[in-house]
C-alpha positions in Angstrom: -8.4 9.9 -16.8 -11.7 9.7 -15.6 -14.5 10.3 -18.3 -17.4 12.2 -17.4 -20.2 9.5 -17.5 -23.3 11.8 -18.7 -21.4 12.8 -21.8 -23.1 12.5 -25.0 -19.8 10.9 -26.4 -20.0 7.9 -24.0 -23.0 7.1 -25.4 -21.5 6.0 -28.6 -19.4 3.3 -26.8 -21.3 0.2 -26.5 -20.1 -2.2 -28.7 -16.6 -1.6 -26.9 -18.0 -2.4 -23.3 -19.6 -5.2 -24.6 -16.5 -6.2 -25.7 -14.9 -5.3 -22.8 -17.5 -7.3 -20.5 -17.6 -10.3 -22.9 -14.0 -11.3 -21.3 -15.8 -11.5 -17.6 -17.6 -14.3 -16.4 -19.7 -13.8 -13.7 -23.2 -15.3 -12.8 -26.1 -13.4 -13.5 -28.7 -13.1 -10.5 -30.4 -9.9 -11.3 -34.0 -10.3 -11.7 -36.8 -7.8 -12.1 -38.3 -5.3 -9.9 -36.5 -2.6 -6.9 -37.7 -1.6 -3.2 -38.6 2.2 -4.0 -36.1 5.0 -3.9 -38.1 6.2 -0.9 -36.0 7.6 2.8 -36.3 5.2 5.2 -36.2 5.9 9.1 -34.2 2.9 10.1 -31.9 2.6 7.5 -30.0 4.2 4.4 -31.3 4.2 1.0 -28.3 3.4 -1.5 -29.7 3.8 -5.5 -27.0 2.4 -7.5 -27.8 2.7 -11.3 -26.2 2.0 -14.8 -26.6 3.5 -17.7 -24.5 1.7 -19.9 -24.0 -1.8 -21.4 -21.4 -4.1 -18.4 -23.7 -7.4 -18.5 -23.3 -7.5 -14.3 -21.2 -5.0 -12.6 -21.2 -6.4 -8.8 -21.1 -4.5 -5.7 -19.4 -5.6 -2.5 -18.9 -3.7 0.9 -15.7 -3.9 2.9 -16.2 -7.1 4.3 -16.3 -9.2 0.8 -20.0 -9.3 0.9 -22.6 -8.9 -1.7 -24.5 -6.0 -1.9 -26.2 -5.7 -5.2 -25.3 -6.1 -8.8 -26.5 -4.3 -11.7 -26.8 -4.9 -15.1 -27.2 -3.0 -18.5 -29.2 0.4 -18.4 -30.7 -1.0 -15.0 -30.7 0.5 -11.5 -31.2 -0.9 -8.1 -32.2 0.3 -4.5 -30.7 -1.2 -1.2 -31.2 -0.5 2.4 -27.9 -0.2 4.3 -26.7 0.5 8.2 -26.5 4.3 8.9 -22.9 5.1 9.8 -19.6 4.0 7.2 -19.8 2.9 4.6 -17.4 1.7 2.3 -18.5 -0.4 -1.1 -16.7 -1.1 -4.3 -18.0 -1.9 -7.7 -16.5 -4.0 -10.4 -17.7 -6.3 -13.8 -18.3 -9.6 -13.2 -14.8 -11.0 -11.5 -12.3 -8.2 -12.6 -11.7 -6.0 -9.6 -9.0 -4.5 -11.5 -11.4 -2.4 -13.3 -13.1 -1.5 -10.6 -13.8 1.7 -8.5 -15.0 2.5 -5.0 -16.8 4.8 -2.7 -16.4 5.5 0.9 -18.0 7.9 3.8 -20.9 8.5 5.8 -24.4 7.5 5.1 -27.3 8.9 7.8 -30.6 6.8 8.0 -33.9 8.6 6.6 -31.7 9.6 3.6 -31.4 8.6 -0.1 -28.0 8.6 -1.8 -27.3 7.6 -5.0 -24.3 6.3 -6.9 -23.6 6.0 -10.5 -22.0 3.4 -12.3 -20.2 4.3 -15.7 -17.3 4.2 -17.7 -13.2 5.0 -17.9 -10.4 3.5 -20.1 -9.9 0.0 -18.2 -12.8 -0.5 -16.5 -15.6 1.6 -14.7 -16.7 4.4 -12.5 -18.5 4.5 -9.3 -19.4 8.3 -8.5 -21.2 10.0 -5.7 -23.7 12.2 -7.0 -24.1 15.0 -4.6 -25.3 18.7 -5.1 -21.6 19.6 -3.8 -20.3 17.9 -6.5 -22.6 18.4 -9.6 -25.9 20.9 -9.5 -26.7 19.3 -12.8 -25.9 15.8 -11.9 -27.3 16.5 -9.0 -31.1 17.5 -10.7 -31.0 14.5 -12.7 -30.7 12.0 -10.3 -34.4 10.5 -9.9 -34.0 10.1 -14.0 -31.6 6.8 -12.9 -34.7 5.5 -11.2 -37.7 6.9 -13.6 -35.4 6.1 -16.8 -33.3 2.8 -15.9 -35.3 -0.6 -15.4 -35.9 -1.7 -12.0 -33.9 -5.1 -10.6 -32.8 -6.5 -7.3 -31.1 -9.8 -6.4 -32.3 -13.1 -6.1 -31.2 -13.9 -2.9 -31.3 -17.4 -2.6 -28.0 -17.2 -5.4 -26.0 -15.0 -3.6 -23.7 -17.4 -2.8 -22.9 -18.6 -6.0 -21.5 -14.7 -7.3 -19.3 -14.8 -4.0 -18.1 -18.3 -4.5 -17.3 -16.9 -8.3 -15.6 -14.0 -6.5 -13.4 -16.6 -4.3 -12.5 -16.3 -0.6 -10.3 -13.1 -1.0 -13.4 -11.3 -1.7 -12.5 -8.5 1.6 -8.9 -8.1 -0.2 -10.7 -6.6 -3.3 -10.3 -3.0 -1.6 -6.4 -3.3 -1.6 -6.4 -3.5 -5.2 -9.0 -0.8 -6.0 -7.6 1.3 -3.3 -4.3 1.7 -4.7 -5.7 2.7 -8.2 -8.2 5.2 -6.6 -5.3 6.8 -4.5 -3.5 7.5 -7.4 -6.0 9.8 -9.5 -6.1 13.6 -9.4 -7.9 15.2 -6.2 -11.3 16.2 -8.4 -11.5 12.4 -9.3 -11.3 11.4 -6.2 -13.9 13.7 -4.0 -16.4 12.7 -6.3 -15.8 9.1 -4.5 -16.9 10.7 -1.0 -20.1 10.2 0.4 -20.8 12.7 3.0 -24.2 12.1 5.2 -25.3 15.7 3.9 -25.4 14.5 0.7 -28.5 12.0 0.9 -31.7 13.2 -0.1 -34.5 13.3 2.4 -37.7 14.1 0.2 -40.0 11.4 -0.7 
């Protein structure tokens, strides 16, 4: 099952995602500072945080390619096309512990996706007033309570060479484990254009 990733119980669990992450070998390419959380008119705003201890969870879209990665108790803000969207999260070069999201994102709006934790691997969760009031009022504390990062660029290449060629294949994998969790688990994955936040 799924574990709730604002429980106070997951809290107590980071020597075992360190351990967990330790077996993962991934290049780091995080470095410091994020665009701001702000609505943008030509674009959508994705923030993408982590509260817990993965060393580099990476973040692809449909196509294989690189969208962010985030590390420990860090969160990150990228600009994406309005329209589908379709992105899947995973530590370092293990896509069998991953988890995805998928939907419609609408440009001028702010969405923002958790990262946390479930028994062989991680979550990637929608948070979305349909979903969670409370998660829902607490989501600008992932940008005012989690350090800021954002790729270096110029290494990009070398996470996606780590990742190998099959990189767009990723989703087949994911897919099949998502499809198979209870119907609550899985609408939480859903990003409906509604959901983005349009205040500043």
């Amino acid at each position: 099952r799924v574990l709730n990733v604002r429980s106070p119980a997951m809290k107590k669990l980071p020597l075992l995602l360190l351990a967990l992450a330790a077996c993962v070998k991934n290049p780091i390419i995080m470095k410091d500072g994020a665009l701001p959380a702000a609505p943008s008119a030509s674009q959508a705003t994705l923030v993408i945080a982590q509260s817990f201890t993965y060393p580099a969870v990476n973040v692809v879209d449909d196509k294989g390619k690189l969208v962010a990665q985030v590390g420990p108790r860090q969160h990150t803000v990228v600009g994406v096309p309005a329209g589908p969207i379709k992105l899947a999260a995973f530590p370092g070069t293990r896509p069998d512990m991953g988890d995805r999201v998928l939907g419609t994102v609408e440009a001028g709006k702010v969405y923002y996706l958790a990262i946390g934790f479930r028994m062989g691997g991680i979550t990637l969760q929608n948070i979305a007033e349909r979903h969670s009031k409370e998660d829902w009022a607490g989501r600008k504390t992932y940008v005012t309570d989690l350090a800021p990062v954002t790729m270096d660029a110029a290494r990009v290449g070398e996470v996606e060479a780590a990742l190998g060629e099959g990189r767009a294949g990723i989703f087949n994998e994911i897919d099949g484990e998502v499809n198979g969790w209870a119907e609550d688990e899985k609408k939480v994955r859903i990003i409906e254009a509604a959901d983005g936040d349009a205040a500043p």
